[in-house]
C-alpha positions as CSV (number, residue, x, y, z in Angstrom):
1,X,11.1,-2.9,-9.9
2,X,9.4,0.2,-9.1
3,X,9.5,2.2,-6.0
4,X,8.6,5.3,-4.2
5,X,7.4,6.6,-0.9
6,X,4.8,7.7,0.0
7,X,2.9,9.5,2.9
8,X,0.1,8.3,4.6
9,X,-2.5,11.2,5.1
10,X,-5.7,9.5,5.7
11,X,-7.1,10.0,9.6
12,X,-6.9,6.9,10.9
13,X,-3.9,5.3,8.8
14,X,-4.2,1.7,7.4
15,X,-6.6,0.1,9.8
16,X,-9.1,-2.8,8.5
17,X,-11.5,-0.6,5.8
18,X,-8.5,1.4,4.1
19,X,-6.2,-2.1,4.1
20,X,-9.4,-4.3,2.4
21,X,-9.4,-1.6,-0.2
22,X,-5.8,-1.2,-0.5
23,X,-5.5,-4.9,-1.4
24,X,-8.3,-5.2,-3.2
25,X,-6.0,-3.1,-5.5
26,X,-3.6,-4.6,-5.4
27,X,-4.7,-7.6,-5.7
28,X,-6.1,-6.7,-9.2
29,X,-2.1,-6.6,-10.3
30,X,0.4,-9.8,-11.4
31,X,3.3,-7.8,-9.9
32,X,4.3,-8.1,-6.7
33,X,3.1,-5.1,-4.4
34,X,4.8,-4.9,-1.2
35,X,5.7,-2.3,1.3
36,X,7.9,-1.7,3.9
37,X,6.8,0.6,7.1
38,X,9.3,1.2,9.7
39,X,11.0,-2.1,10.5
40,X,7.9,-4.5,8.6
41,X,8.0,-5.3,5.2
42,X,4.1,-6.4,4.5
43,X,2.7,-8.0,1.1
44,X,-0.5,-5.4,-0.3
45,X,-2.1,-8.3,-1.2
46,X,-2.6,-9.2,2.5
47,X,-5.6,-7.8,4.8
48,X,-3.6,-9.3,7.7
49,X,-0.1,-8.3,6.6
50,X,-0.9,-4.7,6.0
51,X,-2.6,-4.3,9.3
52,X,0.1,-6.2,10.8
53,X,2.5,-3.4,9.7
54,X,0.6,-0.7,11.8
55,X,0.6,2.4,9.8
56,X,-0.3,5.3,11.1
57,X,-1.5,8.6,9.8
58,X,1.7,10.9,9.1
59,X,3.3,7.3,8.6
60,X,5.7,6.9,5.6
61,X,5.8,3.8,3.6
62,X,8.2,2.7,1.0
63,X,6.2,1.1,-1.8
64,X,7.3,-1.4,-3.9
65,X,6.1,-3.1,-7.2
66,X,8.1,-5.7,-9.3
67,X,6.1,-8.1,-12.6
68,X,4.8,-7.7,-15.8
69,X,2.4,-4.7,-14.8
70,X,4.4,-3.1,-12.3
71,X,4.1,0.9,-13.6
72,X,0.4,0.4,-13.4
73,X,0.2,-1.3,-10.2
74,X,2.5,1.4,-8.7
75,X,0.6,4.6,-9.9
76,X,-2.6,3.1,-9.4
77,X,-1.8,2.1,-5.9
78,X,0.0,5.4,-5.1
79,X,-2.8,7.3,-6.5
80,X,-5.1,5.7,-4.3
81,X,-2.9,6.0,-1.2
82,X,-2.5,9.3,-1.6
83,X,-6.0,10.3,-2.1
84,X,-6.8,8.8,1.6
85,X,-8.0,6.0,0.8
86,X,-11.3,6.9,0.0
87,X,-11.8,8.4,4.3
């Protein structure tokens, strides 16, 4: 398993447009890509679930990838993340 946090620094934090992209990402990965935000532990691979965890800009996630790809899927994800998801 690989972890890390990470900050959220996009302007309007993980609302529907940044959370389709970030699981279209992930969802390119066999690992599991999870996070956990405050108190809510969401799967990356869900629209629903990631907004469902409410992230906020100047949030801080824990992000969490475990499978056969899992360095990949991690640095690809976190490179995304922090660029701002593309706002």
């Amino acid at each position: 398993m690989v972890k890390g946090r990470i900050a959220i620094t996009n302007p309007s934090g993980l609302h529907l447009r940044p959370a389709g992209l970030l699981c279209k990402e992930a969802m390119k990965f066999k690992s599991q890509v999870t996070f956990i935000a405050g108190n809510t532990t969401a799967n990356a691979k869900s629209v629903l679930s990631v907004l469902g965890a409410c992230v906020k800009t100047g949030d801080e996630i824990e992000l969490m990838c475990e499978g056969d790809d899992e360095e990949k899927a991690f640095n690809t994800i976190k490179a995304i993340i922090e660029s701002g998801l593309n706002e």
